[in-house]
DOBA-156016 format. One record per residue (C-alpha): residue in one letter; chain; x, y, z. Coordinates in nm, 2 decimals, decimal comma. Layout:
<rs>
R	A	A	X	Y	Z;
...
</rs>
This chain:
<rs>
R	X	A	10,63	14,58	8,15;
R	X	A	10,86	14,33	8,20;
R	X	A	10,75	14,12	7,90;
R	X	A	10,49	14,23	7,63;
R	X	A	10,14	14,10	7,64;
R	X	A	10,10	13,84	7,35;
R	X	A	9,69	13,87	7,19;
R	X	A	9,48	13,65	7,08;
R	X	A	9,29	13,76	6,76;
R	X	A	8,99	13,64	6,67;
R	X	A	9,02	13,28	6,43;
R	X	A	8,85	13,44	6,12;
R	X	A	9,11	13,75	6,11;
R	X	A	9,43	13,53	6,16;
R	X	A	9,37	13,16	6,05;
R	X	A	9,53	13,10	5,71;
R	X	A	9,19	13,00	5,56;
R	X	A	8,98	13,23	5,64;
R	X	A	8,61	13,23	5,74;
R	X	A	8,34	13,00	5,63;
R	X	A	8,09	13,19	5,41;
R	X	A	7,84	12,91	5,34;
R	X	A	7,63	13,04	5,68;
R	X	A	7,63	13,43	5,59;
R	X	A	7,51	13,51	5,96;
R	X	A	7,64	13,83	6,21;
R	X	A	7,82	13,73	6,53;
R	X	A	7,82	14,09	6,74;
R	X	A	8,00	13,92	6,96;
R	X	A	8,28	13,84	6,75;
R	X	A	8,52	14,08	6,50;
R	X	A	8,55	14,01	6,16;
R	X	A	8,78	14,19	5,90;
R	X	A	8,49	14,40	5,81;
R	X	A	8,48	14,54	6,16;
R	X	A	8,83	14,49	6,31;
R	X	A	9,14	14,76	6,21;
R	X	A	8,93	15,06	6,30;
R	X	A	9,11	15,15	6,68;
R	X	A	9,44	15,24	6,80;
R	X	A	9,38	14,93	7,02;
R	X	A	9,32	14,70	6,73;
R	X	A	9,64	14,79	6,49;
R	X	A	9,80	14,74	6,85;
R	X	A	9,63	14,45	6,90;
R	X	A	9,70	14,29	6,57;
R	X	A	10,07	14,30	6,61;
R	X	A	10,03	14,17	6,94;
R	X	A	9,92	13,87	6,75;
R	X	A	10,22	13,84	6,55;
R	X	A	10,42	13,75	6,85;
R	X	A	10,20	13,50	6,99;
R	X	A	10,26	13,27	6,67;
R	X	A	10,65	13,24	6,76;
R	X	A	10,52	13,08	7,12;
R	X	A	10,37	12,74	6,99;
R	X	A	10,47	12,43	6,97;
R	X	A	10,64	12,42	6,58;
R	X	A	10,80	12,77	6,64;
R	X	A	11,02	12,82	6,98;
R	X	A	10,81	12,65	7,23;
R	X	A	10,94	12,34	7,14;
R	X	A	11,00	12,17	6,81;
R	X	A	11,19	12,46	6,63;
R	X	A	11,47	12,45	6,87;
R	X	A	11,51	12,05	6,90;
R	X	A	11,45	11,96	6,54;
R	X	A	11,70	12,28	6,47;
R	X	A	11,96	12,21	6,76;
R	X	A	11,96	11,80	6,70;
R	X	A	12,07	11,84	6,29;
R	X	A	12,43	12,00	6,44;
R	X	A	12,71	11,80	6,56;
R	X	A	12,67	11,93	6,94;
R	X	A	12,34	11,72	7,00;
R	X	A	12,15	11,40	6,90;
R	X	A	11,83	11,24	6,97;
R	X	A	11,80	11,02	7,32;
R	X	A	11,41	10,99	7,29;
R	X	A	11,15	10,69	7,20;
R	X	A	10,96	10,97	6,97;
R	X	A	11,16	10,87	6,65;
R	X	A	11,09	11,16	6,44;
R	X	A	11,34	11,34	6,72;
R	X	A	11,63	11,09	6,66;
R	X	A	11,56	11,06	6,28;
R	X	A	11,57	11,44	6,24;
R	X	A	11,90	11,42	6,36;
R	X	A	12,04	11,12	6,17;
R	X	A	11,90	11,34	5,79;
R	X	A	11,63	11,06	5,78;
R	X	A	11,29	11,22	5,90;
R	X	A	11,04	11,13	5,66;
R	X	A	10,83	11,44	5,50;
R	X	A	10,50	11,30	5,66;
R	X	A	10,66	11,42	6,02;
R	X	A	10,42	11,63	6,26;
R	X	A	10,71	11,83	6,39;
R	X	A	10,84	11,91	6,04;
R	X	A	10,47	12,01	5,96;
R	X	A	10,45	12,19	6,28;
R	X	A	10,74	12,44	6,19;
R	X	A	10,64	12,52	5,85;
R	X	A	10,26	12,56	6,04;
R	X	A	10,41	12,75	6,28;
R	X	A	10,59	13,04	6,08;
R	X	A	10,33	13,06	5,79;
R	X	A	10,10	13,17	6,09;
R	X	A	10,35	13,47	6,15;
R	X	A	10,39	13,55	5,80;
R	X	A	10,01	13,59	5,74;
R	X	A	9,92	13,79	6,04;
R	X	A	10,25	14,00	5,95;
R	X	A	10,10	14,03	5,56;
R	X	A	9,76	14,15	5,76;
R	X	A	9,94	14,41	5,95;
R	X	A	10,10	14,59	5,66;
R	X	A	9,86	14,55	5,46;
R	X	A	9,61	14,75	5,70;
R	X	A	9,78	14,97	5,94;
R	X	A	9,89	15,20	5,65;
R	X	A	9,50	15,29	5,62;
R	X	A	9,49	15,44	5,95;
R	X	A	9,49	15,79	5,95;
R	X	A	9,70	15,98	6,20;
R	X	A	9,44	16,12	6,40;
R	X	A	9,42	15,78	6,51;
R	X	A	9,71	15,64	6,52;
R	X	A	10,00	15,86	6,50;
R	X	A	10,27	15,83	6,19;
R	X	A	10,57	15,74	6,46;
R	X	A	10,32	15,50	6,62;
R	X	A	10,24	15,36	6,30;
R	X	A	10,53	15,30	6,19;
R	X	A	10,68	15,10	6,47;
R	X	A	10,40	14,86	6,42;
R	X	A	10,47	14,85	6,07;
R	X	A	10,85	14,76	6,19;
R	X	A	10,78	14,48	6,40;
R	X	A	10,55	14,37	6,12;
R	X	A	10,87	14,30	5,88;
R	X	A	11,07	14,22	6,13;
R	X	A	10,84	13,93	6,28;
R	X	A	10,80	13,82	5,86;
R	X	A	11,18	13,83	5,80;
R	X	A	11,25	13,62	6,09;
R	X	A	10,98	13,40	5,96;
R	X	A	11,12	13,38	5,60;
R	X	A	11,48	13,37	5,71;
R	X	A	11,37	13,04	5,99;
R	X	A	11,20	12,86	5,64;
R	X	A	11,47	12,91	5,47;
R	X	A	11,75	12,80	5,68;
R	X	A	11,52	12,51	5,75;
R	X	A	11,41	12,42	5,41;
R	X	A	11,60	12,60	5,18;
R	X	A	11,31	12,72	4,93;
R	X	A	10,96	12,78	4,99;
R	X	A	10,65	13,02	4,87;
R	X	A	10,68	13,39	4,96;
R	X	A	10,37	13,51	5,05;
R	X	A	10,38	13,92	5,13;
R	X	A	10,03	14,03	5,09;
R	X	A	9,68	13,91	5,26;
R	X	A	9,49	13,65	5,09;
R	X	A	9,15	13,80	5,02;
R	X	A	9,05	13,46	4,83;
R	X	A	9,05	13,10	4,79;
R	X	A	9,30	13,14	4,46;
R	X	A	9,55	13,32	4,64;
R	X	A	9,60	13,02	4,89;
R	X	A	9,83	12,76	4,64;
R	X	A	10,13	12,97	4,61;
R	X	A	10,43	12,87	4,40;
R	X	A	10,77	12,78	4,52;
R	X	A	10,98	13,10	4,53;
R	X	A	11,38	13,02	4,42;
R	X	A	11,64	13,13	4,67;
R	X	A	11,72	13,42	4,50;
R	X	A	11,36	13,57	4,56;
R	X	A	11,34	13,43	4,86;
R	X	A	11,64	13,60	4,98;
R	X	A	11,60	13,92	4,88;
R	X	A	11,26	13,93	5,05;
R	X	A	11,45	13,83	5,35;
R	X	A	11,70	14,12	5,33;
R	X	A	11,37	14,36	5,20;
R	X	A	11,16	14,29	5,55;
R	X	A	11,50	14,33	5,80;
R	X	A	11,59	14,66	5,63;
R	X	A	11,25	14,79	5,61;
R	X	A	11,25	14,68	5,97;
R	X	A	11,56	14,86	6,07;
R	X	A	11,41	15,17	5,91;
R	X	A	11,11	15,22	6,08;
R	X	A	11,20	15,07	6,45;
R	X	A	11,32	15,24	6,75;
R	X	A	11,64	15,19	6,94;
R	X	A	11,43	15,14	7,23;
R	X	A	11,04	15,16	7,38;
R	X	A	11,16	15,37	7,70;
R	X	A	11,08	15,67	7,55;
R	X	A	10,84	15,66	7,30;
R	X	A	10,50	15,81	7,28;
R	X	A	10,22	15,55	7,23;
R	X	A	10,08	15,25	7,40;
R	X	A	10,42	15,05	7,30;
R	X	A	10,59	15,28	7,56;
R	X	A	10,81	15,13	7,83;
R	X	A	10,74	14,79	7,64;
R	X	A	11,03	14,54	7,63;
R	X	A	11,02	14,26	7,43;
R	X	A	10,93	14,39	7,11;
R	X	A	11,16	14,39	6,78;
R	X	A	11,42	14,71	6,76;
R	X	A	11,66	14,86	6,53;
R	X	A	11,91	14,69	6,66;
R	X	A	11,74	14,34	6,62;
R	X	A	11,68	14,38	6,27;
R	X	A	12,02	14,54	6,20;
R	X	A	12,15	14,21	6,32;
R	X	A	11,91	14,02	6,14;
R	X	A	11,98	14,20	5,83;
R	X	A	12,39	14,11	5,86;
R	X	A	12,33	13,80	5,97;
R	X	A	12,12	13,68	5,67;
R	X	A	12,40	13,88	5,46;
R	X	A	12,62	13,66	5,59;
R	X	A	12,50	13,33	5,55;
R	X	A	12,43	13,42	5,18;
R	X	A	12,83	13,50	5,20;
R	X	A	12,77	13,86	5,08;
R	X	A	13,06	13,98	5,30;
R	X	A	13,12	14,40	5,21;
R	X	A	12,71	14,41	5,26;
R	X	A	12,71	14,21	5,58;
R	X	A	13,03	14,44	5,75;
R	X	A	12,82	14,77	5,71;
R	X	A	12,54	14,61	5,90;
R	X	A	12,77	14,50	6,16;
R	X	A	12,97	14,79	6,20;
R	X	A	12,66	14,97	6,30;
R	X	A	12,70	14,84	6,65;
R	X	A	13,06	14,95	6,69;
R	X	A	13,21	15,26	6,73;
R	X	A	13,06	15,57	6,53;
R	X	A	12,78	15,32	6,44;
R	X	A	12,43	15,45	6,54;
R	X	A	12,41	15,18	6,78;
R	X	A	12,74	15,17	6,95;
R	X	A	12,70	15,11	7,31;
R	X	A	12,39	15,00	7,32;
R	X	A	12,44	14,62	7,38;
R	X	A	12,73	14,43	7,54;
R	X	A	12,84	14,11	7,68;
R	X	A	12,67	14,01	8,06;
R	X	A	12,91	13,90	8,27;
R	X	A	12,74	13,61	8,35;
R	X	A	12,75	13,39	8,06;
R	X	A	12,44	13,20	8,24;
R	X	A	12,24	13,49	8,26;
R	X	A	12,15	13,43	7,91;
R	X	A	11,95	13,12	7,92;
R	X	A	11,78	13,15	8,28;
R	X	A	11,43	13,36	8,32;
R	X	A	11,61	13,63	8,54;
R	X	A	11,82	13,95	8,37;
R	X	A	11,63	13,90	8,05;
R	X	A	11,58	14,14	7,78;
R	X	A	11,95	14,24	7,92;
R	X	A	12,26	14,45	7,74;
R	X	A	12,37	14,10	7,55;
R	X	A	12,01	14,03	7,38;
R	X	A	11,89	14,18	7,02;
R	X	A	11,64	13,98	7,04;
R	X	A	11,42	13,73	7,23;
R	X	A	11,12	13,54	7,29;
R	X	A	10,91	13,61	7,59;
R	X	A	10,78	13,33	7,78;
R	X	A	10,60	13,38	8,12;
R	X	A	10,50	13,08	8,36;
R	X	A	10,17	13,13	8,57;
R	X	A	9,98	13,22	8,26;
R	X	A	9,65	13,06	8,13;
R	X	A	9,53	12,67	8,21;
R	X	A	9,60	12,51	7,91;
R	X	A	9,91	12,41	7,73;
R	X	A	9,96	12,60	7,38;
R	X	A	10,10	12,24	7,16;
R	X	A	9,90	12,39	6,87;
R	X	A	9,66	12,42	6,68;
R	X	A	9,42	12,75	6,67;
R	X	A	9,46	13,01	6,94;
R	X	A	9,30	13,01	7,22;
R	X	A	9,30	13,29	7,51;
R	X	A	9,36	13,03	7,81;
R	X	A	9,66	12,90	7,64;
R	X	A	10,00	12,92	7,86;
R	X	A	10,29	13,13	7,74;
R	X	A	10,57	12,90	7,85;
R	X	A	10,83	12,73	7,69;
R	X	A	10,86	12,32	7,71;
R	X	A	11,25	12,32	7,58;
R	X	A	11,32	12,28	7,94;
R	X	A	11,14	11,97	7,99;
R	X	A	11,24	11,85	7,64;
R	X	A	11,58	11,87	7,69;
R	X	A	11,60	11,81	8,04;
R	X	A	11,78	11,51	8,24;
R	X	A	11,59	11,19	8,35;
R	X	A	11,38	11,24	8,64;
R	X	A	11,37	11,61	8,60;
R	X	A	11,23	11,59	8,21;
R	X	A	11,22	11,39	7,88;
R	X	A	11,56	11,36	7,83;
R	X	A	11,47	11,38	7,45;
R	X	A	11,79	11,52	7,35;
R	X	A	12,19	11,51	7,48;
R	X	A	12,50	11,69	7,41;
R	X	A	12,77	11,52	7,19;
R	X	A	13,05	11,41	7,36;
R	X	A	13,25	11,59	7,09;
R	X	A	13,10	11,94	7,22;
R	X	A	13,15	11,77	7,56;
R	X	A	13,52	11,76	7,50;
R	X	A	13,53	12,04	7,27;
R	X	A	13,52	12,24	7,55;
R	X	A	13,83	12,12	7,79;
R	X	A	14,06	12,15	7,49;
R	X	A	14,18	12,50	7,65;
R	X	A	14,23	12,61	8,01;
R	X	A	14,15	12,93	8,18;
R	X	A	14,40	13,16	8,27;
R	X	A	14,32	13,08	8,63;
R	X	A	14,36	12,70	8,53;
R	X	A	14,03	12,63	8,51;
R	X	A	13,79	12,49	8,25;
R	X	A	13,59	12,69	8,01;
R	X	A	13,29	12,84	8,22;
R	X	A	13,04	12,78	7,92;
R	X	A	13,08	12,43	7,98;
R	X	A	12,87	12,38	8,27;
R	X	A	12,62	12,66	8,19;
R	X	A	12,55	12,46	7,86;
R	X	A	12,60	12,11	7,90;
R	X	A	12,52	11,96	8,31;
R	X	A	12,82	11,71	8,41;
R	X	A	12,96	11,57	8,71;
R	X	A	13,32	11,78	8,74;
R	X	A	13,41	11,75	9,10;
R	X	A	13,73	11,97	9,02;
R	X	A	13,51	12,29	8,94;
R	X	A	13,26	12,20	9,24;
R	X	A	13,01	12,12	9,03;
R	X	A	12,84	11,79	9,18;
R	X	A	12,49	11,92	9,15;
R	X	A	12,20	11,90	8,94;
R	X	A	11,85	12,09	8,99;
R	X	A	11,94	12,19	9,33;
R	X	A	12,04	11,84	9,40;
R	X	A	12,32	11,59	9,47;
R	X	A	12,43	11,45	9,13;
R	X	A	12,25	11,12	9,11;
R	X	A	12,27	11,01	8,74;
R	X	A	12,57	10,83	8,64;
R	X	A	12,90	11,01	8,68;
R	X	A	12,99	10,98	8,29;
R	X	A	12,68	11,12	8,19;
R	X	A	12,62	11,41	8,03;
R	X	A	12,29	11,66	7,97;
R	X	A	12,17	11,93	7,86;
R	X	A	12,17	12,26	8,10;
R	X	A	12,15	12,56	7,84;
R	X	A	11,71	12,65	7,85;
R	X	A	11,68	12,38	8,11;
R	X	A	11,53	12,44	8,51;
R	X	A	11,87	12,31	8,59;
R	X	A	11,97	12,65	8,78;
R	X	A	11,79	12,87	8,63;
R	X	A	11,87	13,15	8,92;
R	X	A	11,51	13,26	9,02;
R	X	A	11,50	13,20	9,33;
R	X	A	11,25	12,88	9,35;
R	X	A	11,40	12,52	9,38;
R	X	A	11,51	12,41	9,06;
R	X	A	11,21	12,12	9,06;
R	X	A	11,07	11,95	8,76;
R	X	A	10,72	12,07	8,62;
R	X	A	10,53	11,76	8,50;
R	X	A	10,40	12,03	8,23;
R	X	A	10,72	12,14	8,13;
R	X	A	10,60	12,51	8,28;
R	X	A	10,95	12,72	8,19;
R	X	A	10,97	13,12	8,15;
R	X	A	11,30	13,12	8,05;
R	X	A	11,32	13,31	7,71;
R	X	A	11,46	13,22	7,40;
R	X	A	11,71	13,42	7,28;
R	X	A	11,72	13,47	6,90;
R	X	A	12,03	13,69	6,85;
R	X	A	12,28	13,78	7,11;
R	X	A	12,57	14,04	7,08;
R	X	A	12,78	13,80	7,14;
R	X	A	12,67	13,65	6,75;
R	X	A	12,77	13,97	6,61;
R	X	A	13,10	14,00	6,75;
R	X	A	13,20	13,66	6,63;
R	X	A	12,99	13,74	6,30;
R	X	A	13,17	14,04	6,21;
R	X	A	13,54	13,89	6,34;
R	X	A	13,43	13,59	6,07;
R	X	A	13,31	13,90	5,82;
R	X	A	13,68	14,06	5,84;
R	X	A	13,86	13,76	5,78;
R	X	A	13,67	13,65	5,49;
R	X	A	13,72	14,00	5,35;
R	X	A	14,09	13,94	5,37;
R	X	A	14,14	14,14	5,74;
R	X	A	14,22	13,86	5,97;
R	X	A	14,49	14,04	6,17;
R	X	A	14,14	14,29	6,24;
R	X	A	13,93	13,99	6,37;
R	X	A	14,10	13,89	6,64;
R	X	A	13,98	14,18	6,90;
R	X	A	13,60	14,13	6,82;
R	X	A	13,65	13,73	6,89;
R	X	A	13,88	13,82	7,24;
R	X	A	13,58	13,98	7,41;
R	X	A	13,37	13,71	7,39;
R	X	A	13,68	13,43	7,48;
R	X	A	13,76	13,69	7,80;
R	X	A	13,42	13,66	7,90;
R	X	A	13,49	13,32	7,95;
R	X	A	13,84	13,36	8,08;
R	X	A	14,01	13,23	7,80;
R	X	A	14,39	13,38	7,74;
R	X	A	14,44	13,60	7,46;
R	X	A	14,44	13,46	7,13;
R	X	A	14,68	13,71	6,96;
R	X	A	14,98	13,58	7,22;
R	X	A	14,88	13,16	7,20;
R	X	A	14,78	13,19	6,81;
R	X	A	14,90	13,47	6,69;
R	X	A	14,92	13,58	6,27;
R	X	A	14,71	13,31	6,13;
R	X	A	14,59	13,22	5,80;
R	X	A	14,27	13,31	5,67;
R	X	A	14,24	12,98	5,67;
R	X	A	14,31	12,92	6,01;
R	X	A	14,12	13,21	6,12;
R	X	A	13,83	13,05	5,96;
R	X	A	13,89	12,66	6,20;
R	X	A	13,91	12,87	6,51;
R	X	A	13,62	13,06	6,39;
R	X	A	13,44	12,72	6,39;
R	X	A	13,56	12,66	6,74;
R	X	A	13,49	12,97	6,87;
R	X	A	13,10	12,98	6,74;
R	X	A	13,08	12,61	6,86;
R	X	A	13,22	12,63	7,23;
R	X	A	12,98	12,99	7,27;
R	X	A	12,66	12,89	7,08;
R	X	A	12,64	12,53	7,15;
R	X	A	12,23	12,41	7,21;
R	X	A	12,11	12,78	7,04;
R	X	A	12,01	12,61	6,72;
R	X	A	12,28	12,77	6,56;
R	X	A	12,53	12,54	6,50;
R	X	A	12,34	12,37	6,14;
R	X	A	12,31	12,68	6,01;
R	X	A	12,66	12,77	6,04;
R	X	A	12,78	12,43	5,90;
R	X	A	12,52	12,44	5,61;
R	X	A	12,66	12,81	5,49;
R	X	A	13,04	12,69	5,57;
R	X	A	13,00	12,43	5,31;
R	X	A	13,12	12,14	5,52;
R	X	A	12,86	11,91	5,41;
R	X	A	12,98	11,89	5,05;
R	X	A	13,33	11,88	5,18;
R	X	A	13,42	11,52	5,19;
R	X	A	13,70	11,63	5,41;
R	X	A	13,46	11,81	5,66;
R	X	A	13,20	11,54	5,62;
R	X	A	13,42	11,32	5,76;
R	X	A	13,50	11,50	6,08;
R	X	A	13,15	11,55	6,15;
R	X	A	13,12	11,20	6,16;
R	X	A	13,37	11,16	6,40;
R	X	A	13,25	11,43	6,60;
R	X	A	12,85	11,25	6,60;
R	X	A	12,73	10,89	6,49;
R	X	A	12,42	11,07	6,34;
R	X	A	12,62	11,20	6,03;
R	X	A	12,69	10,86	5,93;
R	X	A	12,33	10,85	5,79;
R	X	A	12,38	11,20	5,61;
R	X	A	12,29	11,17	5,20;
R	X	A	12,34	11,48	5,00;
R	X	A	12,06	11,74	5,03;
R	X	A	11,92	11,59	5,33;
R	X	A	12,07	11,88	5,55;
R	X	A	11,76	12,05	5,49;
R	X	A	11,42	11,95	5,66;
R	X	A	11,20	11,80	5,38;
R	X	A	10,86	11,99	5,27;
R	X	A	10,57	11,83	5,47;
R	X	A	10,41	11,60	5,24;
R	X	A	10,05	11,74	5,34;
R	X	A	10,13	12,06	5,21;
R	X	A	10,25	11,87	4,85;
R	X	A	9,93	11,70	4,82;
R	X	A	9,74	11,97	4,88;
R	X	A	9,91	12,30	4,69;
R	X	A	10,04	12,12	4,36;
R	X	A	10,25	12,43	4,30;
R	X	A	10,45	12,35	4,58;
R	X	A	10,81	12,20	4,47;
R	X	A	11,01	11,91	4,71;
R	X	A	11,34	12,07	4,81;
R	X	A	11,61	11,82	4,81;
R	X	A	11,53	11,63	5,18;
R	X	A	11,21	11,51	5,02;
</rs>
């Protein structure tokens, strides 16, 4: 399979309120807790379902990447849907959809994740075999620590929820602190890591030949990664150095050669990609913008019409010009500019015979600058690069890349002191894109140093991956007064920033309705 097959489960097993009991009548037609987790199929099934929750609008269909992607200093809101361009300017109010739709969005993972490990450890192995089991029971954590660890990045502290709700009183959970919050975090990636497979190529079960589906090496990664941003350094290096040499997963992922191949629907699932969200085009009649699950839903993505020029999509977001020029501030050893450039941003540059756009003669103005990263804007499939009026993309989102954990674990060493160590992990992803070797045009720099071109580094290769607020947030540049003001001058946006606000606020119609929800500070 080139992509798994993302289930629907019926309402009353995966909706976060359960069934009605008032009307106590039998539907044989349709499976209720009572009945369901009794087949292979089913636990199979169930997980399934998991994965279909990260394919809506609030999680990475959509709103998760914009509202993520427009709080950094690479991108801002172009749209007339203000709660776009106030999310970037630290001013969306708490009764936002889109805010709502994210915490919607991965609360519906969590609780079909809960469901899963809750009942899959009641199988017995005649039916479903221990190693089966257990890789279900993987992708369980794995799907619920990505969930935790999206929340928490994007609101700093909410409930943790890690069982099924079997009543009414269960459903007003408390505000977990970040300590608890965190550690459940690290608890579900290395319980994860544990129990998943390097790969689906050879395992026995109906997972088999499967890609798509979480691994060892995507919650290794995870696990390092959330180490990292809670700046626990020594703990964060032993995850990383599992994916060098001696480390059980040395070898299995590298760079593509193609930066672009990436963030275009052909070569996915490649060497480069822990982790990624499958999106297929040609699937079901109706678009999935939210709400309950239904089996005709599509499983696209609509980033690409989201962020895509004028005339080919909403133009909703654009690049700063700071990431813009960002990325001409060093040449190529053959002279040229940066190659990332025009994979992530689309921009008329005559010098590198790049005049087109969509398959087309440039035609916007010659200043202007778009999006290009998750866009149709050659997306390499063979079809003419034309705009869907229904924002019908396959191209999937990619999560974690191994490009992340080479620049993760060169940032790792130098904040545990071993900068002159860093600079071979951050060379292979700057000779991917033909940039000269750091050690001869900076060579011996400070930790301190090491830590701006760090900055640099993550910015010119991750640029429109929703990464960049997350790496600002745990650099502690927005209580930097010094940093603060740079990212003004870098976009207008920050010029509304207050203190606390670099968080998304907690929807308000979760407040009124759970009083032992707490505001975070954005509220």
């Amino acid at each position: 399979m080139k992509k798994i097959l993302y289930l629907f489960i019926p309402a009353c097993l995966i909706a976060s309120s359960g069934c009605d009991k008032k009307i106590d009548l039998s539907n044989p037609n349709s499976a209720t807790t009572a009945t369901f987790w009794k087949t292979r199929e089913q636990a199979h099934a169930a997980t399934s379902a998991i994965y279909s929750a990260l394919i809506i609008d609030g999680s990475y269909m959509r709103s998760f990447p914009g509202l993520t992607d427009s709080r950094g200093d690479d991108f801002t809101g172009d749209s007339p849907w203000l709660d776009l361009v106030l999310t970037g300017q630290f001013i969306i109010p708490p009764t936002s959809a889109p805010v709502y739709w994210i915490w919607r969005e991965f609360y519906q993972v969590i609780n079909r994740a809960n469901q899963v490990i809750s009942n899959v450890p009641k199988y017995d192995a005649s039916v479903l075999p221990n190693e089966e089991k257990n890789r279900l029971l993987g992708q369980a954590y794995f799907l619920r620590g990505l969930a935790y660890y999206n929340l928490a990045t994007t609101f700093k502290t909410v409930p943790v929820i890690t069982k099924e709700l079997t009543s009414t009183s269960e459903y007003f959970a408390a505000t977990a602190t970040e300590e608890v919050l965190w550690k459940q975090i690290f608890d579900d990636f290395a319980a994860a890591e544990a129990n998943l497979p390097i790969s689906y190529t050879n395992v026995t079960g109906l997972d088999n030949g499967q890609k798509g589906r979480a691994t060892k090496g995507a919650a290794a990664g995870m696990l390092g990664k959330s180490y990292l941003y809670r700046k626990d350094y020594a703990k964060a290096a032993t995850q990383f150095e599992k994916f060098f040499s001696g480390g059980p997963l040395a070898g299995v992922y590298s760079l593509m050669p193609d930066y672009r191949d990436n963030f275009r629907d052909v070569n996915e699932n490649n060497a480069e990609s822990l982790f990624e969200i499958q999106f297929t085009p040609g699937t079901g009649t109706d678009m999935n913008w939210c709400c309950d699950p239904v089996a005709s839903w599509k499983q696209v993505q609509t980033i690409s019409i989201t962020y895509g020029q004028e005339g080919k999509g909403f133009s909703d977001y654009l690049p700063t010009r700071w990431i813009y020029n960002e990325y001409k501030l060093e040449r190529t050893t053959a002279n040229k500019l940066d190659s990332r450039l025009l994979v992530t941003i689309a921009s008329h540059e005559p010098t590198e015979n790049s005049i087109l756009s969509y398959g087309g003669t440039w035609n916007n103005p010659l200043t202007a600058i778009y999006p290009r990263k998750y866009t149709n804007d050659g997306v390499g499939n063979g079809k003419p690069d034309e705009f869907s009026p229904f924002g019908e993309s396959g191209i999937n989102y990619r999560v974690i890349r191994y490009a992340d954990i080479l620049l993760m674990y060169a940032e790792v060493l130098n904040e545990l002191n071993r900068t002159a160590d860093a600079y071979p992990y951050i060379q292979q992803v700057r000779t991917r894109a033909s940039l000269p070797n750091l050690a001869t045009t900076k060579p011996n720099m400070t930790q301190a140093q090491m830590r701006d071109q760090l900055a640099h580094e993550r910015a010119l290769e991750f640029a429109i991956e929703g990464q960049r607020i997350n790496d600002l947030i745990r650099w502690g540049w927005f209580s930097n007064p010094t940093r603060l003001a740079e990212l003004k001058s870098h976009d207008a946006d920050f010029n509304f920033y207050t203190p606390g606000n670099e968080y998304l606020p907690i929807p308000q119609q979760e407040l009124d309705v759970n009083k032992n929800l707490l505001p975070n500070s954005a509220n």
